[in-house]
C-alpha positions in Angstrom: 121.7 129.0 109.9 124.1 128.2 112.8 127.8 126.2 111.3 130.9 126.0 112.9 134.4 124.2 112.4 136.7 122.9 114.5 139.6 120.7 115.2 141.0 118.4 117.9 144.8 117.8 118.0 146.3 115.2 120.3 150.0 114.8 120.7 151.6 111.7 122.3 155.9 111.0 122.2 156.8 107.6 120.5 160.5 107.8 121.3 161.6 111.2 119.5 159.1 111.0 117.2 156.3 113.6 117.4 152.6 111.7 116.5 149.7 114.4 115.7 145.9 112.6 115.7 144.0 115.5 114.0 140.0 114.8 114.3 137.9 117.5 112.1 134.3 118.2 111.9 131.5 120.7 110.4 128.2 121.2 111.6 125.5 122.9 109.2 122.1 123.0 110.4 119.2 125.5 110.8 118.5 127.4 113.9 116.0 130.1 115.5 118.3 131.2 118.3 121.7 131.0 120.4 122.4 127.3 120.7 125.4 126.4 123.3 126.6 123.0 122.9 128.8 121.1 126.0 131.5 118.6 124.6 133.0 116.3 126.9 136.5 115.0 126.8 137.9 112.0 128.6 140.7 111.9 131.1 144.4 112.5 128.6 148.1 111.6 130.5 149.5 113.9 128.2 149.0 117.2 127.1 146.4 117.7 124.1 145.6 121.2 122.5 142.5 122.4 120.1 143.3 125.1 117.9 141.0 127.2 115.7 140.6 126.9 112.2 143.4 127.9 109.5 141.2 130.7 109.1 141.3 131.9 112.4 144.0 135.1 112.8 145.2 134.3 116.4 145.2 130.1 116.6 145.3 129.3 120.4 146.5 126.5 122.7 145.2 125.0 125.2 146.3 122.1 127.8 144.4 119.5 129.7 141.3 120.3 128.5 138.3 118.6 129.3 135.2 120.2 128.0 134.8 122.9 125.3 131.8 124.7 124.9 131.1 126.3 121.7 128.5 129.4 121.1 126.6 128.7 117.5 124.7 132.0 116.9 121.8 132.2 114.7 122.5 133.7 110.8 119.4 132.7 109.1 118.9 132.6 105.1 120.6 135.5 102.8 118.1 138.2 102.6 115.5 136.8 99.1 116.2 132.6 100.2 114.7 130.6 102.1 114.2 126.6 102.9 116.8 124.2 104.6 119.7 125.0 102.4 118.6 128.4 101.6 118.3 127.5 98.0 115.0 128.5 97.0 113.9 132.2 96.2 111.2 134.6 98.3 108.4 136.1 96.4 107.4 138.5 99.2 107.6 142.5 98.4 107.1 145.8 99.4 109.3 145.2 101.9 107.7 142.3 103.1 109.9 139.4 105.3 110.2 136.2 104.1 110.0 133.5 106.2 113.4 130.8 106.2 111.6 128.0 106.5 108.9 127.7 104.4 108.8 131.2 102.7 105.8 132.5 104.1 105.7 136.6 103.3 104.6 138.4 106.7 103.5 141.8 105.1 104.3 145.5 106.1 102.1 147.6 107.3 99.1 148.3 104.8 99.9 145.5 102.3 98.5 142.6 102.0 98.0 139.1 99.9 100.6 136.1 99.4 103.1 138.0 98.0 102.5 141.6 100.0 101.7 142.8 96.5 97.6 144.0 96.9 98.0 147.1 98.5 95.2 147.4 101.7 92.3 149.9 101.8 92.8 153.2 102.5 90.4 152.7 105.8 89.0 149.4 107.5 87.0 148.6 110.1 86.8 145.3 112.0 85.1 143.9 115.6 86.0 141.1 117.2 84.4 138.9 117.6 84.4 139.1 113.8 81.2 136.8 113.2 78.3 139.4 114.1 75.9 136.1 114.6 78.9 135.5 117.7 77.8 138.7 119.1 75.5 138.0 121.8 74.3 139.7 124.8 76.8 140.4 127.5 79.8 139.9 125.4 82.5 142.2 125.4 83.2 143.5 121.1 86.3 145.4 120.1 85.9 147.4 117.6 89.2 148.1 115.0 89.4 151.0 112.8 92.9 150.5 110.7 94.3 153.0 108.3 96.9 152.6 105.8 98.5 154.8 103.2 97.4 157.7 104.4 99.6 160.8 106.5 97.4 160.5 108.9 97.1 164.2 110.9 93.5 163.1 113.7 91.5 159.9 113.6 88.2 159.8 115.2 85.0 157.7 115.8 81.5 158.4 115.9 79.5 156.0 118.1 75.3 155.1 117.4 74.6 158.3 119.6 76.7 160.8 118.1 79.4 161.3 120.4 82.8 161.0 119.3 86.5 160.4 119.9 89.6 161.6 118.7 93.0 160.8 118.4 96.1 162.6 116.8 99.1 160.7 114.7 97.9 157.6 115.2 96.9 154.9 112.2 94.8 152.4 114.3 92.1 152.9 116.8 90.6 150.4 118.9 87.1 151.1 121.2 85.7 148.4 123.0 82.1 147.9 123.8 82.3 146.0 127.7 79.4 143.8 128.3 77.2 144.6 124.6 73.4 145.3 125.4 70.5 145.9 122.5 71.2 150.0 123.0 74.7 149.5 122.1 73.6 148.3 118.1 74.1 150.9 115.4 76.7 152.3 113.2 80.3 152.9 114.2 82.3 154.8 111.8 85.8 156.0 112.1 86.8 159.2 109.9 90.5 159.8 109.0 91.9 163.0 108.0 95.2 163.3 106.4 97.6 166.4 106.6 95.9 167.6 102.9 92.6 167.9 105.0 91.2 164.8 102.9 88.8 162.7 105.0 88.3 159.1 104.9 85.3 157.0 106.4 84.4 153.3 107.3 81.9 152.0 108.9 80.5 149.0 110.8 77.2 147.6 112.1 77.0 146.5 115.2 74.0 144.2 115.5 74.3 142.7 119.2 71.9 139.2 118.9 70.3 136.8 121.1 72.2 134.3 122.6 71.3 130.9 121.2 67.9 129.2 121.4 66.3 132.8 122.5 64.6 135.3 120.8 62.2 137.9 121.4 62.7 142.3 122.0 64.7 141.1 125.4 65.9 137.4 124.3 64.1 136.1 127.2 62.0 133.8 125.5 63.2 130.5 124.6 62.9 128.7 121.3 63.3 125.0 122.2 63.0 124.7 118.0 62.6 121.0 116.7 64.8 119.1 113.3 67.8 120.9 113.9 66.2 124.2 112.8 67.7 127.9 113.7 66.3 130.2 115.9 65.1 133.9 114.4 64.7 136.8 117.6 61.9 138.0 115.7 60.4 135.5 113.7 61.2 132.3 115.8 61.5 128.9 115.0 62.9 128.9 110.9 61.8 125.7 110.0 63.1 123.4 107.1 60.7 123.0 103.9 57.8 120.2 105.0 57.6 121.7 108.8 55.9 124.5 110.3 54.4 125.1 113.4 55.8 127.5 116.7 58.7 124.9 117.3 58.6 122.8 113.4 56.8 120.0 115.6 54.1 119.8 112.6 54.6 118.6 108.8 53.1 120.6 106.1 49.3 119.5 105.9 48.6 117.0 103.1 48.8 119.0 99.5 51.3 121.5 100.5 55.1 121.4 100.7 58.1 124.0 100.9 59.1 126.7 103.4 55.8 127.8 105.5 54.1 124.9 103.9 53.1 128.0 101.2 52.8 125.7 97.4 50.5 123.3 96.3 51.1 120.1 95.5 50.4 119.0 91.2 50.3 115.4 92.5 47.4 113.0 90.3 45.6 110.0 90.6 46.0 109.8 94.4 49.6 110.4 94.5 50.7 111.9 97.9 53.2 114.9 98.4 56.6 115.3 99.6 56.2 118.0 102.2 59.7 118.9 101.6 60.2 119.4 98.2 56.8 118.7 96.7 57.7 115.4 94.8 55.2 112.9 94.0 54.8 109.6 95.6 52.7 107.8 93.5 50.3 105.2 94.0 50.2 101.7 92.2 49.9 101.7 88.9 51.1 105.3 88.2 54.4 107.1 87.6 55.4 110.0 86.0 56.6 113.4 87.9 53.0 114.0 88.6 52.2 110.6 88.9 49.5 110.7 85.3 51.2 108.2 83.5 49.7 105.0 83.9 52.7 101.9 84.4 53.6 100.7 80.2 52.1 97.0 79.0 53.5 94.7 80.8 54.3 96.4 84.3 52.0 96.8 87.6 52.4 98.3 90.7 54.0 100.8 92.6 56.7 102.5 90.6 55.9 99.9 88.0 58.1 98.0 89.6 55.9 94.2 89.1 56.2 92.5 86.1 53.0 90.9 84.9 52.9 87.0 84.4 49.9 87.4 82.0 50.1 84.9 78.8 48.4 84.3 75.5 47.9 88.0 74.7 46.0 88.8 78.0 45.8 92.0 79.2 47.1 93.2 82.6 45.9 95.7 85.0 48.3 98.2 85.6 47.7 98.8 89.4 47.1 95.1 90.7 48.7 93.4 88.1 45.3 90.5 87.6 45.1 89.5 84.0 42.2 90.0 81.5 41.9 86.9 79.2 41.0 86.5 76.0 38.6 83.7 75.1 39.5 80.2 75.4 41.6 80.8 78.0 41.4 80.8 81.6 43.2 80.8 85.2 44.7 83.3 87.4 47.6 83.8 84.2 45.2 82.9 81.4 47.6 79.9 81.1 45.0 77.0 80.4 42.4 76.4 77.8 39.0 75.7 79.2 38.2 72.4 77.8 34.5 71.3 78.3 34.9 67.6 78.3 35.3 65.9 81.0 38.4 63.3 82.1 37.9 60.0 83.2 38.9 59.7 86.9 40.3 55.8 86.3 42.3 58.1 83.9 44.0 60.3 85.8 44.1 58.2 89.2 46.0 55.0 87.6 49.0 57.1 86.6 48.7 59.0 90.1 48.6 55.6 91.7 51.7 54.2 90.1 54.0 57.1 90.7 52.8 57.3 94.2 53.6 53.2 94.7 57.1 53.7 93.1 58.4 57.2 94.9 57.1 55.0 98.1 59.2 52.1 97.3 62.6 54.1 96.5 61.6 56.2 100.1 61.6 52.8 101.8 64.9 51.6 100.4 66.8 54.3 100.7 65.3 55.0 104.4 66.4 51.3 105.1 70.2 52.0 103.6 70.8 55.2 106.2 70.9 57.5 103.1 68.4 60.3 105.0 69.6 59.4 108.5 73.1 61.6 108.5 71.9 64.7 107.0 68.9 64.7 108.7 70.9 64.5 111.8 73.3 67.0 110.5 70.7 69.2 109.6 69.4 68.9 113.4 72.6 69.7 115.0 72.9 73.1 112.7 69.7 73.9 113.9 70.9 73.1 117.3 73.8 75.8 116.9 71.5 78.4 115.0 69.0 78.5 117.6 71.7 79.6 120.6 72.3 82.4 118.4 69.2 83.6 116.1 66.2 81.6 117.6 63.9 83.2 114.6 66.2 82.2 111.9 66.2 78.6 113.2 62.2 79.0 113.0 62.3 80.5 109.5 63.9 77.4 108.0 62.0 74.4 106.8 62.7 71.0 107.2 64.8 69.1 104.9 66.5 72.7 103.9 70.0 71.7 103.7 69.1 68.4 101.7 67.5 70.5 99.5 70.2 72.4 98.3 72.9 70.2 98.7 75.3 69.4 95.8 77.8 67.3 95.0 81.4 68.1 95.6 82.1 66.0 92.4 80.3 68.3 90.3 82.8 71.5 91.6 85.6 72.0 89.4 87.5 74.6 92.2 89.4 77.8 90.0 91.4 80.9 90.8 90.8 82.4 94.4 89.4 85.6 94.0 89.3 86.4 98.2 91.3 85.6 101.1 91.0 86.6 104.6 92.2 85.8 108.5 89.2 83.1 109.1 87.2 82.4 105.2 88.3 82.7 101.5 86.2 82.6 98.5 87.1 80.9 95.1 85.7 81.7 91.4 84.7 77.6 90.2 82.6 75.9 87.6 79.3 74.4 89.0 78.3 71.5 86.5 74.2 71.3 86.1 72.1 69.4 83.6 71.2 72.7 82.1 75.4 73.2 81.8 78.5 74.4 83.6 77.8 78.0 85.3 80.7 80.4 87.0 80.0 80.6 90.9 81.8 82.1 93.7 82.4 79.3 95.7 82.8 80.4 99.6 84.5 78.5 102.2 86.0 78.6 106.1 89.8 79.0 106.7 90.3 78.7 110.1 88.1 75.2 111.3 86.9 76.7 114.3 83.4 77.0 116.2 82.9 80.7 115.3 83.8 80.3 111.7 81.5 77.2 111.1 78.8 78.8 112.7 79.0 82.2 111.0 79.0 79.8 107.4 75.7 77.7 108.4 74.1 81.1 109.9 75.0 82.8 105.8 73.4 79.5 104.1 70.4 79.5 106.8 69.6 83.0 106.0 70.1 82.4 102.3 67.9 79.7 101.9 64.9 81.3 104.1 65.3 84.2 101.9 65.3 82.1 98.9 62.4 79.6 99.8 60.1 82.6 100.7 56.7 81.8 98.5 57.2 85.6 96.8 60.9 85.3 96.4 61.7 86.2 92.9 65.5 85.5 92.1 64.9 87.9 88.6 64.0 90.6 90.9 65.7 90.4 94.1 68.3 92.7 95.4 70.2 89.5 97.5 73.1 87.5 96.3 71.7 84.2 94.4 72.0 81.3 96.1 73.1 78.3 93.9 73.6 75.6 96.3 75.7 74.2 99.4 78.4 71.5 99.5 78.2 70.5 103.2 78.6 66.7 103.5 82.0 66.6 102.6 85.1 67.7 104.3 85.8 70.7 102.4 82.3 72.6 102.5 81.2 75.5 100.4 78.3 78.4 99.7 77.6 78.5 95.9 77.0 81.7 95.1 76.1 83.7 91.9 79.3 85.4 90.7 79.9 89.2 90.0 82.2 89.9 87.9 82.6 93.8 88.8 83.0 92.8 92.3 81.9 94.7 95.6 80.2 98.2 95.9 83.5 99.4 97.8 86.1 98.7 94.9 83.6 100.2 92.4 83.6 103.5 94.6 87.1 103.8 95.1 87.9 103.2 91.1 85.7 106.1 90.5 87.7 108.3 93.2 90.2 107.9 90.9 89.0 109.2 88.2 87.6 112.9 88.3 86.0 113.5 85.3 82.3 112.7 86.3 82.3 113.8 90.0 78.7 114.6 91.1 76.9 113.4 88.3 78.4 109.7 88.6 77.2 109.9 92.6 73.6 110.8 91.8 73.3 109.3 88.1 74.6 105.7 89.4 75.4 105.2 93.2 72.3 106.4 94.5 70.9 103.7 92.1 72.8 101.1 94.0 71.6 102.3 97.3 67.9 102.1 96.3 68.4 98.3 95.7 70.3 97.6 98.9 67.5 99.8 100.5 65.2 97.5 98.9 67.4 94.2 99.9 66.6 95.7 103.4 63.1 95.5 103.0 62.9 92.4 101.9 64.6 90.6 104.9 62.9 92.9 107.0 59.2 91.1 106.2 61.4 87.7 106.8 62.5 89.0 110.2 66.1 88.3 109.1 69.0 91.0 110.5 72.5 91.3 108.4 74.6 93.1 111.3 77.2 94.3 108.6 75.7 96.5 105.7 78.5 98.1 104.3 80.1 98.9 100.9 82.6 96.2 101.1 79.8 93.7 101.6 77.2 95.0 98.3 78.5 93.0 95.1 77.8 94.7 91.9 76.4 92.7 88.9 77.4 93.0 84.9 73.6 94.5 84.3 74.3 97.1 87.2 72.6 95.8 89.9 73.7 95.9 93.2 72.9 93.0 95.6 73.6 92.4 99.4 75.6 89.9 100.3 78.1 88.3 103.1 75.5 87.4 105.6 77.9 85.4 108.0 79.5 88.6 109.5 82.7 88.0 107.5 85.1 89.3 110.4 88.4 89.2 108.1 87.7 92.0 106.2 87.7 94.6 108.4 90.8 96.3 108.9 89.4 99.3 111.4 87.5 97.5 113.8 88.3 96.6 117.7 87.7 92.9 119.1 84.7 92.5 120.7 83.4 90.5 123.5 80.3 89.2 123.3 78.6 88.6 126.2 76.3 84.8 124.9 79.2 82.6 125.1 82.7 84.1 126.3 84.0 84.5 122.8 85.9 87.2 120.9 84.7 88.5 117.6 86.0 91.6 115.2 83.4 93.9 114.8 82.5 96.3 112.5 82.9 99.6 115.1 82.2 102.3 112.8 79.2 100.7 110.8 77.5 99.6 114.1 74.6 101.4 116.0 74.9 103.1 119.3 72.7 100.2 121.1 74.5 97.1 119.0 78.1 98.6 120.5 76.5 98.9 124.3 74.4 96.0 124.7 75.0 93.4 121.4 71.5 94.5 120.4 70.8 94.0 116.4 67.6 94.5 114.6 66.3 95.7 111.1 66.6 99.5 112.6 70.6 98.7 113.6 70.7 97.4 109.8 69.6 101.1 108.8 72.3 102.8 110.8 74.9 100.6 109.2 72.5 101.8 106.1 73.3 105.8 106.6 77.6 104.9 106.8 77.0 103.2 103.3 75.7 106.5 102.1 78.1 108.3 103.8 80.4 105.8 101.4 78.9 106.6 98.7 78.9 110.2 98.7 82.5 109.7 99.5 83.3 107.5 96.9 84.5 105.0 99.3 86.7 106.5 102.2 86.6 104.8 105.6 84.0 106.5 107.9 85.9 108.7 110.5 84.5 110.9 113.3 86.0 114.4 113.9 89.2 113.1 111.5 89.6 110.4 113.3 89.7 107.0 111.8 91.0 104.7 114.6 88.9 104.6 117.5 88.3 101.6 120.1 85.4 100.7 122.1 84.9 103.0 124.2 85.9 106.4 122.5 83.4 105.2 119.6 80.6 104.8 122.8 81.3 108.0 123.8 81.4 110.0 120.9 77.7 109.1 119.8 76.7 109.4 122.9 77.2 113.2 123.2 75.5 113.3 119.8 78.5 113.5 117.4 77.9 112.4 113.9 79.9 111.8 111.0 80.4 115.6 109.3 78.6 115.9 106.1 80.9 114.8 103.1 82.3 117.8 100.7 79.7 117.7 97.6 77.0 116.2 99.0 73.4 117.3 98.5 72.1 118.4 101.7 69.0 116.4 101.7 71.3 113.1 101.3 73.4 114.3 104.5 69.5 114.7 105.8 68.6 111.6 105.0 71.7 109.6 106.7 71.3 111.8 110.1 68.0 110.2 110.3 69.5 106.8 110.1 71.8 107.6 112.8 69.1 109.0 115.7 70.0 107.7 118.9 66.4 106.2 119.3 66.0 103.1 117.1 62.2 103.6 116.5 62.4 106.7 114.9 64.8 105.3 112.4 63.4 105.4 108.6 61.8 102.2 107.4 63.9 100.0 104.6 60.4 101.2 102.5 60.9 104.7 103.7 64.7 104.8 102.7 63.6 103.4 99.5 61.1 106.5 98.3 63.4 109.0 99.8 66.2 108.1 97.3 63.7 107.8 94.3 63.3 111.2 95.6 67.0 112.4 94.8 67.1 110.9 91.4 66.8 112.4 88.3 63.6 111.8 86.9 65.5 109.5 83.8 67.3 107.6 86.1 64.0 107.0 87.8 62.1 105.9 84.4 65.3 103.4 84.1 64.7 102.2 87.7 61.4 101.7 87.4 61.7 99.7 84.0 64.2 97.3 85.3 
């Protein structure tokens, strides 16, 4: 701890009078070494002196001086204290010295522990390298033998081939092995004898390996092994359960699983085999963890998924779902009697007739007033726009689609905001409909630009393709409801079905917060969520449609638990870790979702259903984070072309503390450079069932 005190005098004549300016000042502050400090004074006409302290035995004068230098020497702490002011007490013992900053006890010879207190061995041997898997061929090991309290009087080592070396009065011995071969492995030991002619012995193995990749009695033969599995020098390629073969390039044959491919599968009914871990993948109709239950009344299908439409107490077939009526009844749901008397075709044509004549006279009129003409044309120039941009979403949609789900603006009572961003915002309002008034999130633009406008009629495009789709089932779908659009008037709005818990993200984070359920909550209820955004996935997939931003933040959560992908239109405010941009179709600048984006969408502004799955394996790596932002190598902030090159040389996010190794699995396969070899949306979907518990899979597959 350096200080020092000092004072300037300066002495001027005012007539007879004597004027002293006295200027005084203290300096306390930690230091390692000699600090020497310059002081510069300016130009004085009259003499000026600095004397020393009152303290200071011999005070001294001195005249016209116009630099001082002073000398602080380092003290450091009072022996027991350490920290800035010295005020906090050391723990260290035996001797040990504390450390003045932070405390830190740097022990004496043969103690050891935090606080120097857990006396060492007697005798310890080390190498260094001190991983014996880091041992290769040609590298040079040096080999520590360390004694502590013990007189020593002659130390010696014994080497593999019984020669030896000695040394008198010495407590540490170090031999090194130059350029390690095979012949060099064997046991080291180093023997201590004290002055009461005890002896002491350690030992160590030195097992010299083959370099990496190599194996065999001379490591010159090459592994080249396949899935990221380890190299044995005897036994080869080790490969991961589900994969044998010289170089793991073949999965276990069909009815075997596990390392070697060595059990047999208990699968029923069809079922196939998970050649990693021997689970079930049951056919339609069956479930169970052997697949022998047949799906309960009611259900069909694979994983019982399908709910039957059967009526009038017909019975359905669990595997394809057809119904078996009773009598009286007939038709594909048993839904109509079959009546045996025939209908009178003047009776059924004259009614047919007349609502044909009037819907043809209120067509005519209300062609003639312009009423169609504006939205049609409306609808034409949208289609205009969505074709520069997604030609087979523009194809998907069917005429008249924006007529169809138009609604008034009158019927929109507007509420609180619940969302607010740089470009769109999105408000919680009342929707009134004959049935009633029903809560929707009501979604809007900002900023009134080209981009903005374009990502909103891209989200209700894609929305109403999915939602027109002839085996769309809104019950059972995994995408945000649609409810309607409000597009012919100034202010225009997405209806969409509200969630109250809000998105995925929040959900996450909350739960970081608390730490009483940890693991259990990730498998027991997140997973869950992922299976239905998996399954979300798959359903756009058969529609050809791409979502370019599958992420937590974008995943709302409903008040039966259901999760359900949503924000179509790229919202670009949200993102508050992404880069602009530019994409190359028309000049413009867009934030982009960097770290959710796969290696060919950041080169070229390629998307498709297999980029959707790498955005896929960063929402697991969410999950099993409980919602921290993605970060390579720690670092979160990365622009275009560090993110380029980082996946590139085939760095992945690290595997998340707590997470099951076959999840970590499962999102490295989501990030292969390669899109083809990418899972499928199915794929993803039956290797999460795979990770549930089987009760949480009975409760999935009753939903």
């Amino acid at each position: 701890m350096g200080e020092s005190t000092w004072r300037y005098v300066r002495e001027r004549y005012t007539g007879s009078q004597l004027l002293d300016f006295i200027f005084m000042a203290t300096l306390t502050f930690p230091v390692k070494s000699t600090v020497h400090f310059v002081c510069q004074f300016p130009q004085f006409r009259k003499p000026f002196r600095i004397e020393s302290s009152k303290s200071s035995p011999n005070p001294t004068r001195l005249v016209h001086v116009q630099s001082l230098n002073l000398a602080i020497h380092a003290q450091g702490c009072p022996v027991g204290k350490y920290g800035l002011f010295c005020d906090k007490n050391c723990i260290c013992k035996n001797g040990a010295r504390c450390h003045g900053f932070n405390g830190a006890c740097q022990c004496q010879h043969g103690w050891q522990g935090v606080a120097c207190d857990i006396p060492k061995p007697d005798i310890a041997v080390s190498t260094t390298p001190s991983d014996s898997w880091a041992i290769y061929i040609s590298t040079n090991v040096t080999i520590h033998c360390r004694v502590y309290h013990i007189d020593v009087q002659t130390l010696s080592f014994r080497f593999p081939n019984a020669s030896k070396i000695t040394s008198e009065g010495v407590n540490e011995l170090d031999i090194k092995v130059f350029n390690a071969q095979l012949h060099d492995n064997g046991h080291y030991t180093c023997q201590a004898r004290d002055k009461g002619r005890n002896v002491f012995y350690a030992t160590v193995v030195l097992n010299v390996n083959c370099p990496p990749n190599r194996k065999g009695q001379l490591c010159d033969e090459v592994c080249d092994c396949l899935l990221g599995a380890s190299c044995d020098r005897w036994a080869g390629c080790v490969c991961p359960p589900g994969w044998t073969g010289t170089k793991c390039q073949t999965q276990c044959p069909e009815g075997t699983y596990g390392n070697n491919c060595a059990k047999t599968c208990g699968c029923q009914n069809g079922a196939s085999c998970s050649p990693d871990d021997g689970r079930c993948n049951c056919t339609a109709g069956w479930y169970g963890s052997r697949c022998d239950g047949a799906c309960p009344k009611s259900r069909y299908g694979w994983r019982c998924r399908q709910v039957c439409s059967c009526e009038n107490n017909a019975t359905c077939h669990h595997v394809d779902g057809s119904c078996a009526c009773v009598p009286k009844w007939v038709g594909r749901n048993c839904d109509k009697l079959h009546v045996t008397q025939t209908t009178s075709l003047i009776e059924i044509l004259v009614p047919v007739g007349s609502i044909f004549l009037m819907v043809t006279v209120v067509l005519i009129v209300l062609y003639n007033t312009g009423c169609f003409v504006k939205k049609e044309d409306h609808e034409a120039e949208v289609l205009r726009e969505l074709r520069r941009v997604e030609e087979d979403l523009a194809q998907n949609l069917q005429p008249g689609w924006l007529r169809r789900w138009e609604k008034k603006i009158r019927h929109l009572t507007p509420g609180p905001l619940i969302g607010q961003g740089m470009f769109g915002r999105v408000i919680q309002a009342q929707l009134h409909t004959p049935k009633g008034d029903i809560t929707v999130a009501a979604k809007t633009v900002r900023i009134e630009d080209a981009q903005s406008y374009r990502d909103f009629y891209r989200e209700a495009a894609i929305l109403v393709v999915v939602h027109e789709e002839k085996d769309h089932d809104v019950r059972k779908s995994n995408i945000v409801q649609l409810l309607g659009m409000i597009t012919t008037s100034k202010q225009k709005y997405i209806l969409l079905e509200y969630s109250q818990k809000g998105d995925l993200l929040w959900v996450l984070q909350q739960r970081r917060n608390d730490h009483k359920d940890g693991q259990v909550v990730l498998l027991d209820r997140f997973l869950r969520y992922a299976v239905h955004v998996a399954r979300a996935l798959g359903e756009m997939e058969r529609l050809r449609i791409i979502h370019r931003d599958v992420a937590a933040r974008n995943v709302l959560i409903t008040v039966d638990n259901v999760a359900k992908l949503a924000d179509f239109g790229l919202a670009r405010d949200v993102y508050t870790a992404a880069d602009y941009v530019s994409t190359s179709h028309d000049g413009c600048h867009k934030l982009l979702p960097l770290k959710w984006m796969a290696l060919e969408s950041i080169e070229t502004g390629e998307y498709t259903c297999q980029s959707d799955v790498w955005s896929f394996g960063v929402l697991l790596w969410e999950i099993a984070t409980l919602g921290k932002d993605p970060c390579y190598g720690g670092r979160i902030q990365l622009d275009f072309l560090q993110m380029v090159g980082i996946l590139r040389q085939g760095i992945r996010m690290e595997r998340p503390p707590g997470c099951p190794k076959d999840l970590y699995r499962l999102m490295r396969s989501c990030w292969r450079d390669v899109p083809a070899t990418r899972p499928t949306p199915d794929g993803l979907e039956k290797r999460l069932l795979q990770l549930l518990p089987h009760d949480v899979i009975e409760m999935e597959t009753a939903l």
